[in-house]
C-alpha positions in Angstrom: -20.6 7.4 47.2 -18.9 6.6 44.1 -17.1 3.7 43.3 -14.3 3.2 40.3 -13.3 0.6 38.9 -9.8 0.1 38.4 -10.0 -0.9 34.7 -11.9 -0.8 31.6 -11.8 -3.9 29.4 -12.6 -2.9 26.0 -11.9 -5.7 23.5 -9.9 -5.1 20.0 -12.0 -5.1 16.6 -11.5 -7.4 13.7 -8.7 -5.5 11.5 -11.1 -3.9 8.8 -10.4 -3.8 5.1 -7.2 -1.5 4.6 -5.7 -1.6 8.2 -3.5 -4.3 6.6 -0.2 -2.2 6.6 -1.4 -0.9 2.8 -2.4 2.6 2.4 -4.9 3.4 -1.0 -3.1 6.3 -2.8 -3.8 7.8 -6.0 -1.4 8.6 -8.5 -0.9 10.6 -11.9 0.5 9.2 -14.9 0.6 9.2 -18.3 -1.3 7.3 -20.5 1.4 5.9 -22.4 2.9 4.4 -19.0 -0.3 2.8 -18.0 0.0 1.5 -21.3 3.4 0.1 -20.7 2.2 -1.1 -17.1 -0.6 -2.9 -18.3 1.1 -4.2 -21.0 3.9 -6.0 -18.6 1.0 -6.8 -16.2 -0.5 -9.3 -19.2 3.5 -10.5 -19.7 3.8 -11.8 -16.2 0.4 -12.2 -15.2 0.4 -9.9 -12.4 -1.7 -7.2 -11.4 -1.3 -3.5 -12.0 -1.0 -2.7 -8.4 1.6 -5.7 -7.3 3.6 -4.6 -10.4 4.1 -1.1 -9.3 4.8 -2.1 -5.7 7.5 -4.0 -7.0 9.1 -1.5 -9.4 8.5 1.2 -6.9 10.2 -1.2 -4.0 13.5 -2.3 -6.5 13.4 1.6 -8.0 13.7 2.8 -3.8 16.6 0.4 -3.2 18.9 2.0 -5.8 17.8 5.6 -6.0 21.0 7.9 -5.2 20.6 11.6 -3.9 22.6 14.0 -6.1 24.2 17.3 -4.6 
């Protein structure tokens, strides 16, 4: 005979590093814009990757399509 149970408990994992919402990507630029980022990063004391989420977050809110 064979008995089933009629559920399987399985507990959820501590959220690992990275399953915060962010996704790592990897982008191309050139080096005279890294320049400029890094440059405003020292201005407002703010990291490379928090400045270009915010000027990638303000640059999607007023991008228009064109025909």
């Amino acid at each position: 005979m064979i008995i089933l149970a009629d559920s399987i408990r399985i507990t959820k994992k501590a959220a690992r590093k990275g399953d915060d919402g962010y996704k790592i990507v990897s982008v191309r630029m050139k080096e005279e814009m890294l320049e400029r980022l890094d440059s405003l990063s020292n201005q407002t004391n703010r990291s490379r990757n928090e400045l270009i989420n915010l000027l990638l977050e303000a640059a999607l809110e007023i991008v228009k399509i064109e025909e």
